[in-house]
C-alpha positions in Angstrom: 122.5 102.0 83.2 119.9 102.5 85.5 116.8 104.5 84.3 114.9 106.3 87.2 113.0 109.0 85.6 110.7 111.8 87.6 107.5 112.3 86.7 108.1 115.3 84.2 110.8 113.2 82.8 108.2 110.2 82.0 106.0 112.7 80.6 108.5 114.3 78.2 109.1 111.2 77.0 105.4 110.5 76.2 105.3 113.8 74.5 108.9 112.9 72.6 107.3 109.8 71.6 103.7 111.5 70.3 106.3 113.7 68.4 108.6 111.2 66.9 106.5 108.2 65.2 110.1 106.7 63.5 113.4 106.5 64.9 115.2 109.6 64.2 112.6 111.6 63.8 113.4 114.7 65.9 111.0 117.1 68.1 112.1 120.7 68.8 112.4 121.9 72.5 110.5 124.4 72.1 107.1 122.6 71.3 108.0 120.0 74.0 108.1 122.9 76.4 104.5 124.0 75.3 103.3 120.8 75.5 105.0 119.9 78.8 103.7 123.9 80.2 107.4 124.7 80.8 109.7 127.2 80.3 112.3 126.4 77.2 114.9 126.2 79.6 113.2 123.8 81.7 112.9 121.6 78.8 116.7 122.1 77.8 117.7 121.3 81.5 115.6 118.0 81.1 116.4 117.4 78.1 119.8 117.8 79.3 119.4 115.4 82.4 118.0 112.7 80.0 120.4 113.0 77.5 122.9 112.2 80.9 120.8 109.3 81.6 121.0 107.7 78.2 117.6 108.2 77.3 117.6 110.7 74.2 119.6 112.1 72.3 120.0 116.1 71.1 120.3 116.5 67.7 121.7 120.0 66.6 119.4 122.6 64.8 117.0 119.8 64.7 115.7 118.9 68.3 115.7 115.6 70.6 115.3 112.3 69.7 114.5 108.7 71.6 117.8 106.7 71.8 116.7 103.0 71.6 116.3 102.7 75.4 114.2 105.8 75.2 112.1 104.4 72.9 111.7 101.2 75.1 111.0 103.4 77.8 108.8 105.9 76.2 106.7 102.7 74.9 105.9 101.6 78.6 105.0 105.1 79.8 102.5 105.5 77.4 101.4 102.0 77.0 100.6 102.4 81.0 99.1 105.2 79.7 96.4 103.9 77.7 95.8 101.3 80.1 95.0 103.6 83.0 92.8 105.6 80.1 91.0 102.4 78.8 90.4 101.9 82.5 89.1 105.1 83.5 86.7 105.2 80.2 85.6 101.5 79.9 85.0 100.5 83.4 84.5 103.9 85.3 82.7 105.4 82.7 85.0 108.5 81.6 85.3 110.2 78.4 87.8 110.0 76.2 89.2 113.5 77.2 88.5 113.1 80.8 90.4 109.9 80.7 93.6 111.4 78.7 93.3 114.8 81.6 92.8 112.4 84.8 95.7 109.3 83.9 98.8 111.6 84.4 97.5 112.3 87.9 98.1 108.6 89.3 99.5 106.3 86.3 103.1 107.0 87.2 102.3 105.0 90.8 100.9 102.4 89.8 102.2 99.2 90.7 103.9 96.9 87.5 101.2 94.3 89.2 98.1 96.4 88.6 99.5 97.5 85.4 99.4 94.1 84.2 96.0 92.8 86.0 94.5 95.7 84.2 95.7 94.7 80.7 94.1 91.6 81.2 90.9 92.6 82.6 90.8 95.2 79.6 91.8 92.0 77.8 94.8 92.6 75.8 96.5 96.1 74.3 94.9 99.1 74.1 93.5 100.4 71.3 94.9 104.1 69.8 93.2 107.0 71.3 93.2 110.2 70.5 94.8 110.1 67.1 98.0 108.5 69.1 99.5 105.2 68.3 99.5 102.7 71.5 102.4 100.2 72.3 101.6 97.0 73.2 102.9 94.9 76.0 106.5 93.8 76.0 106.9 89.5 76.5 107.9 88.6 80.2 109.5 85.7 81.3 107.2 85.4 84.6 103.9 86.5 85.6 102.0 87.0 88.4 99.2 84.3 89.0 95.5 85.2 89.3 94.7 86.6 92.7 92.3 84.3 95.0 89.4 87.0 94.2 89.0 86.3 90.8 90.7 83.4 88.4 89.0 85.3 85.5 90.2 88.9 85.2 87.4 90.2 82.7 84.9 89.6 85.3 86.4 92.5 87.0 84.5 94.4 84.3 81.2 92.8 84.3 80.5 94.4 87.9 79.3 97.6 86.1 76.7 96.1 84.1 75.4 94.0 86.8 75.3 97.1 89.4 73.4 99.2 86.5 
């Protein structure tokens, strides 16, 4: 099955994930509505829509859990996730909490290609902020080669220090 998620989907399931460290751990609805800013029926109706798209899984009395293609998925929304925050604080200079505030605004459209020249100009995973664990990246079979501006990603990063 296909799984096209909307932007409030991918972040419930980032907030699922926060909430749910071990497979069948559960989080209610009603604190992923807080969390999320939405009413509790607007996270039942996604929850809902989810649940339709294979993705989690209600649990009765108890909340939602990630199904295990949830979990994959939840793992690369908020693996993208640190790497648009390690990117905002390490090369543009962001805090912490600015970094966490400003990534939802553009992560979700960012290219697979970025995504992955950016984990390698951060050079490798990224690290756990914010008290959160941090997936790292899944193996692929192919990759992209080295665009003609740079063969070493990590210089990417050195422009900072040099413009300084």
């Amino acid at each position: 099955m296909e799984h096209e998620l909307t932007k409030p989907q991918r972040e419930a399931l980032k907030e699922i994930w926060r909430r749910t460290p071990e497979p069948g751990d559960c989080a209610r609805t009603g604190d992923l509505a807080a969390a999320l800013g939405v009413s509790p029926a607007t996270a039942t109706a996604m929850v809902k829509r989810m649940m339709g798209q294979g993705v989690v899984a209600h649990v009765p009395y108890k909340g939602v859990t990630l199904s295990p293609a949830g979990r994959r998925l939840a793992a690369a929304v908020v693996r993208r996730h640190r790497i648009v925050e390690r990117f905002l604080a390490d090369v543009l200079g962001y805090s912490w909490a600015e970094a966490d505030r400003l990534a939802p605004r553009f992560e979700h459209d960012l290219p697979q290609e970025v995504e992955d020249r950016l984990f390698d100009a951060l050079e490798g995973p990224p690290p756990a902020l914010m008290g959160s664990r941090s997936p790292v990246r899944a193996p692929t079979a192919c990759r992209s080669s080295p665009s003609s501006m740079t063969s070493n990603p990590a210089s990417v990063l050195s422009w900072r220090s040099r413009a300084q």
